[in-house]
C-alpha positions as CSV (number, residue, x, y, z in Angstrom):
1,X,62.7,190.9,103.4
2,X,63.6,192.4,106.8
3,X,62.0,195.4,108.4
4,X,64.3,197.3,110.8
5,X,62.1,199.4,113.4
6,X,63.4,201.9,115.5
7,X,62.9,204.9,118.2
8,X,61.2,203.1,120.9
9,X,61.3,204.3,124.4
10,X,60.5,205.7,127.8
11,X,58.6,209.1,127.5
12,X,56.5,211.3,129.8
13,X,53.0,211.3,129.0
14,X,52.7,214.9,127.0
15,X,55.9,213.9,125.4
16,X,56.7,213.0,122.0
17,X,58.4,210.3,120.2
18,X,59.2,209.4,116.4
19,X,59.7,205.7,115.1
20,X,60.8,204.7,112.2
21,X,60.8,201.7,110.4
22,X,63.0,200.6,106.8
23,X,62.0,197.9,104.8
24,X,65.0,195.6,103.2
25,X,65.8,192.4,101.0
26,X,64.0,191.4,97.5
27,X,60.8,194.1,98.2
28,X,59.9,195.7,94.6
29,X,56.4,197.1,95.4
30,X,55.3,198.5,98.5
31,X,51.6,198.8,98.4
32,X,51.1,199.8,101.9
33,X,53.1,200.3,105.2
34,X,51.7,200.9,108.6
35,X,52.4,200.6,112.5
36,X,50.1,198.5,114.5
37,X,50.4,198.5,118.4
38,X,50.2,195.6,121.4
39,X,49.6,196.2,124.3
40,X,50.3,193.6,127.7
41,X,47.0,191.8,127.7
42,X,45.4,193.4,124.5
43,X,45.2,191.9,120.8
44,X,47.1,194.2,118.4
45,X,45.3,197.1,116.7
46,X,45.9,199.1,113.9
47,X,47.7,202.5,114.6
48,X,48.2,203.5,111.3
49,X,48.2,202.8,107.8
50,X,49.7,204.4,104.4
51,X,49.0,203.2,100.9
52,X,50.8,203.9,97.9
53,X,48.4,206.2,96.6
54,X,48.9,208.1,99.8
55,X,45.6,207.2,102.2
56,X,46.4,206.9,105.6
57,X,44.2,205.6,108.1
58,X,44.2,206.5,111.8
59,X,42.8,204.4,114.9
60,X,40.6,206.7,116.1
61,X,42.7,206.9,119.5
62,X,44.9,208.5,117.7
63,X,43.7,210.7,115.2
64,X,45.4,214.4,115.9
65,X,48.2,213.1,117.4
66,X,49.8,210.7,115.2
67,X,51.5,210.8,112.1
68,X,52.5,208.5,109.7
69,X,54.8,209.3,106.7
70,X,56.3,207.3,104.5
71,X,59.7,207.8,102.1
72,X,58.7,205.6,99.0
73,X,62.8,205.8,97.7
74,X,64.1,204.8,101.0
75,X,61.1,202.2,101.7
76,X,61.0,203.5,105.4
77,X,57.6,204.8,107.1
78,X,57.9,207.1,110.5
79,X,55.1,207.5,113.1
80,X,55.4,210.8,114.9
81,X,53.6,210.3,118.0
82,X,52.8,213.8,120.0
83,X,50.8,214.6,123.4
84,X,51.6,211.0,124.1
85,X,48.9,209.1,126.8
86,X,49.6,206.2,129.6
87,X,47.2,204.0,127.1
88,X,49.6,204.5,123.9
89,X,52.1,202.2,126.0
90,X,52.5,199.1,124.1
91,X,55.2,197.2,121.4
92,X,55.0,199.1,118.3
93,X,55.5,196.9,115.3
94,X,55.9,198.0,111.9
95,X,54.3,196.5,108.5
96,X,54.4,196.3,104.9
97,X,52.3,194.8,102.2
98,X,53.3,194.1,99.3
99,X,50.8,193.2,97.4
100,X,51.5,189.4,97.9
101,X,51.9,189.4,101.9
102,X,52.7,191.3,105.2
103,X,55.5,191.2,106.5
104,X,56.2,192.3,110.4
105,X,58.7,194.1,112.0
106,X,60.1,192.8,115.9
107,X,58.3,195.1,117.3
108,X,60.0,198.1,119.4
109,X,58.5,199.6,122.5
110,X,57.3,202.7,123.5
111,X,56.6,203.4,127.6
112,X,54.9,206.8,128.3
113,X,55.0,207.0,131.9
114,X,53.0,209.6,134.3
């Protein structure tokens, strides 16, 4: 299974950007996909989460901002990150569950600068 993440960069804070991440290989059933965020000296966090059933779940540094959407056909899952902060700075790295394990992305990174 290989996750390919993309749409990382260097954006003005106030400025928006949209990853997105496809999932690839022997993957049947995607229960959940999600983003999850490290920063430089920081453990990494949730950002956000999908399920299957269609629950997302939001850090709350987020919530209003981000959104996560997810193409079940395709098995990709976007982040659309608006009014972006100096704190959202960090490698972004994608994940998917399914059912059995997580599997993780490389990681791309997103640099909002003042």
């Amino acid at each position: 299974v290989q996750l390919q993440a993309s749409g990382g960069g260097l954006v003005q804070a106030g400025g928006s950007l949209s990853l997105s991440c496809a999932a690839s290989g022997n993957i049947f059933t995607i229960y959940g996909m999600g983003w999850y965020r490290q920063a430089p000296g920081k453990q990494r966090e949730l950002v956000a989460s999908l399920t299957s059933s269609g629950v997302t779940n939001y850090a709350n540094s987020v919530k209003g901002r981000f959104t996560i959407a997810r193409d079940g056909a395709k098995k990709t899952v976007t982040l659309q990150m608006n009014s972006l902060k100096l704190e959202d700075t960090a490698v972004y790295y994608c994940n998917v569950d399914d059912g059995a394990r997580d599997y993780w992305g490389k990681g791309t990174l997103v640099t909002v600068s003042s």
